[in-house]
N, C-alpha and C positions, 0 to 999 in steps of 0.2 A: 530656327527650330520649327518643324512643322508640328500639325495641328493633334498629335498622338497626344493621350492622356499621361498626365503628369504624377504617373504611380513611382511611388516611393517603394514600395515593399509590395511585391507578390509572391505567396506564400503556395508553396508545392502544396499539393493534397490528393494522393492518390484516389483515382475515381473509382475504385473501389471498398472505399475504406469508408462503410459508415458511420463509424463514430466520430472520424475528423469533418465529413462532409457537415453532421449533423451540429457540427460546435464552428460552422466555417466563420457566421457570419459575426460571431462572438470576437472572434481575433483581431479586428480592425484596418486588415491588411488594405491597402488599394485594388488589389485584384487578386482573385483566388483563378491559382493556376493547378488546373483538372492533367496530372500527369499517366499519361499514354506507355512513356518508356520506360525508364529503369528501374522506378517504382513496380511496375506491374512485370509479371514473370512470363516468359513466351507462351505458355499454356493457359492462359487468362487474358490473352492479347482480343481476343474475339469478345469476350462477354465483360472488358472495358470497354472496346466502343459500342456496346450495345447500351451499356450503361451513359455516355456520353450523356447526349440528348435530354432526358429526365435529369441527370446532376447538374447540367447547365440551368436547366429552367426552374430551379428548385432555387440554385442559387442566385439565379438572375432577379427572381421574385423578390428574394432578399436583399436590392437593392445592390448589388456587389457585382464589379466588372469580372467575370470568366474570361481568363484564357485558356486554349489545350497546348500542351507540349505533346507533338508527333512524334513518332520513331523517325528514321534515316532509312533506313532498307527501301528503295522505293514502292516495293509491293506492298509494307508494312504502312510506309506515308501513304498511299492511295487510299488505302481502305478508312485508315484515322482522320484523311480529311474529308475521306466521305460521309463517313459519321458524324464529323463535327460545325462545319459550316451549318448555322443556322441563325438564327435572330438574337440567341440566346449568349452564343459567342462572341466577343469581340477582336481575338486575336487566336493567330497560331505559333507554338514557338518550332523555328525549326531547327534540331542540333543537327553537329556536324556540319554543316553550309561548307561545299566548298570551294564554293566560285561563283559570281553573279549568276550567269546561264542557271544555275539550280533554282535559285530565289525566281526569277522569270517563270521559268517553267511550272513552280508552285501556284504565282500570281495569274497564267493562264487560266491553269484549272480551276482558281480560285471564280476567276472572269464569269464562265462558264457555271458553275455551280450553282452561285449568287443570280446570276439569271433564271436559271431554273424555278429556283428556290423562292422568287418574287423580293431577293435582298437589291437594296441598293448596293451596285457596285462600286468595291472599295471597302464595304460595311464590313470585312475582315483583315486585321490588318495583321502583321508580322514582327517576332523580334526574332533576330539570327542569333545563332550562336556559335562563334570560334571555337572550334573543338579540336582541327585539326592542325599539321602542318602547311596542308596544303592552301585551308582555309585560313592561315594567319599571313601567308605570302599574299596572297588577294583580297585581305583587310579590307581596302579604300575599295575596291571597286563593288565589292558587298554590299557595304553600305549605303554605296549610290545607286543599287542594285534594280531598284523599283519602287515606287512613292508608298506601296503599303507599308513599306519598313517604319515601324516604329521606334526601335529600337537595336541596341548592338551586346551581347553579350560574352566573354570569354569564358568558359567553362575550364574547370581548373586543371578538374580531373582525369578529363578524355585529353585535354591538351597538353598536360603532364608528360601520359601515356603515350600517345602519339609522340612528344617528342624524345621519348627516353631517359624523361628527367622525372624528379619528386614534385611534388605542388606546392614550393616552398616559396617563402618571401622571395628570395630573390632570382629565384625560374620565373616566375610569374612577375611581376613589376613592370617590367619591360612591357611584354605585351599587354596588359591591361591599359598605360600608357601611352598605349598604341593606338589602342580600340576607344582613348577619347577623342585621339586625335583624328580617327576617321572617323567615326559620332559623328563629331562637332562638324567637320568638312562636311558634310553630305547633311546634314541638318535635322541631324537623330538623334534618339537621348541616347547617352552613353548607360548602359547598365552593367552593373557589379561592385566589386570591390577586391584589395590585394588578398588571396587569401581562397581556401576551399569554405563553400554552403555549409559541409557538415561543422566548421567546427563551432558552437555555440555552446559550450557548457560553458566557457567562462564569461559571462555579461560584461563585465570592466576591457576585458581585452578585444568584444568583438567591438563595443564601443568607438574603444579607440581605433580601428578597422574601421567602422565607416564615416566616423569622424574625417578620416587622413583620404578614405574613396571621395568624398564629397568634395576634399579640400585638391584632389587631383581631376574635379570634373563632373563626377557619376554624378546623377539624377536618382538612381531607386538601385534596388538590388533585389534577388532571387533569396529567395528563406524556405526555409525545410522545418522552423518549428517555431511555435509560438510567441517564444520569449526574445525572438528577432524582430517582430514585429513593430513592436512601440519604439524600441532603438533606432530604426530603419527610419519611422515615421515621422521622429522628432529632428533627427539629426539632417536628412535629405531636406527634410522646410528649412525655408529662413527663419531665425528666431525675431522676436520682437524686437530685440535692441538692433539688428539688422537692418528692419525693416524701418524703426526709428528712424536709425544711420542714414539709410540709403533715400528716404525722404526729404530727411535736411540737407544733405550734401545736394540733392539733384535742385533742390530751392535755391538755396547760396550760388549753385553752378549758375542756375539759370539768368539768377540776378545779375550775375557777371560778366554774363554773357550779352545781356543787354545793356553794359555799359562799358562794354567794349574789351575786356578783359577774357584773357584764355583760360586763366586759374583764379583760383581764389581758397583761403584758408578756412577748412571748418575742423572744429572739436582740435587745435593743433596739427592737422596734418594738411596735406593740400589736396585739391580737387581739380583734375583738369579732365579732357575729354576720356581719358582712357576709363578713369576710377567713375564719372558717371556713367558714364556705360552700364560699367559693374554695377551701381546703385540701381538703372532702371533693369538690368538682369536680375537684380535680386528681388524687385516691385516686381516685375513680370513671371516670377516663379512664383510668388505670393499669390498673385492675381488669378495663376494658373490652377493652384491647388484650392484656392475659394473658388472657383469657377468647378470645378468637380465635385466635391460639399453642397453646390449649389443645387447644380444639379441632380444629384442625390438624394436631398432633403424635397426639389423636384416631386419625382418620383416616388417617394414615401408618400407625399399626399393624393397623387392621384391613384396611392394602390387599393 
């Protein structure tokens, strides 16, 4: 996995919508994602990215990583990444992606900007998003696309759409289990879960939704409303008894291993290389998300 932030939940929030910007930092999210496209209507496309810049550093102030989601039109992506590369931003998301050469050609501009702009380059980094047909035939090479990629995302709806189908359980499954396994291969978090953003009036069932995304892979996922939030937060961590777990098994392992032993048995079940592994995956995502808190808390002091 490379060195992208360990966000569990980034929560949409139109960059023109005062009221949500003004409750952003209240929600908990790992990062507030400032949206460009669908949220915002073609006639308001201009005087969202004028707003950009002021809602990133509003919210940056607040301790909270911003990311923007761009349009796809490339005229429309020009102007959205011109407006939004800054110190303030940490990521862009791009929908639609549909084929390396695009992600490239972003990363360019990005090159160049970030120069300009006195950023270090790199300082903005990217999560894709599979939207299309064309972009789920070139999955894996996406993902390996360019080292700003942060992340991988399926979009439910545009890919639905695009392929002539509803956005149901079992349209969608497949390619979400797709998109960890090019994640994982290219060494990006996997983002989402089975299922469309909008549905969350039932909290027990979105639950169990990112409960079963976690238990297929994901790392974090995209939210459209608040009460996604804490569920995203709690479930994407290791819990304590995990963390417990995966402590004692890698001890026990280790003991074994220095007395010559491949396996050995902890809490009734066995321990051999594979399952530690998964113990120091589950320390090292622990480590990952106190390492962002730390950071944070950071940051709070020298504001």
């Amino acid at each position: 996995m490379n060195t992208a932030p360990a966000w569990r939940s980034m929560l949409f929030i139109p960059v023109l919508n005062e009221r949500f910007l003004a409750r952003a930092a209240e929600r908990g999210a790992d990062a507030i994602q400032l949206d460009l496209e669908d949220a915002i209507p073609p006639a308001q496309k201009d005087e969202a990215r004028l707003a950009v810049p002021m809602a990133a550093a509003r919210l940056a102030r607040q301790r909270l990583d911003v990311v923007v989601r761009i349009n796809r039109p490339w005229r429309q992506a020009l102007a959205d990444i011109e407006a939004s590369v800054g110190p303030d931003v940490c990521c862009l998301t791009l929908p639609k992606v549909p084929d390396a050469s695009h992600v490239r050609a972003i990363a360019e501009i990005l090159d160049e900007l970030e120069r300009e702009r006195g950023l270090k380059v790199g300082h903005t980094r990217l999560v894709v998003m599979i939207e299309t047909a064309e972009g789920l035939l070139n999955m894996a090479s996406i993902a390996a696309a360019h080292p700003r990629i942060a992340g991988m995302i399926v979009g439910a709806e545009d890919l639905a759409l695009s392929l002539g189908a509803s956005p149901t359980y079992d349209t969608l499954y497949i390619h979400n289990a797709q998109a960890v396994v090019a994640a994982r291969s290219a060494g990006i978090h996997p983002i989402g879960f089975v299922g469309t953003v909008a549905d969350y009036a039932d909290t027990a069932k979105f639950r169990r939704t990112i409960t079963q995304a976690r238990e297929m892979g994901f790392t974090g996922g995209f939210c459209i409303h608040p009460s996604q939030v804490p569920i995203m937060n709690e479930v994407f961590s290791p819990s304590p008894a995990e963390v417990d777990w995966a402590s004692g098994a890698l001890e026990v392992f280790d003991a074994a291993l220095a007395r010559g032993l491949g396996a050995v048995t902890y809490r009734g079940a066995m321990v051999d290389l594979p399952v530690a592994d998964r113990a120091r995956a589950i320390l090292a995502r622990n480590d990952a998300l106190a390492h962002m808190k730390a950071q944070r808390a950071e940051v709070a002091l020298q504001a």
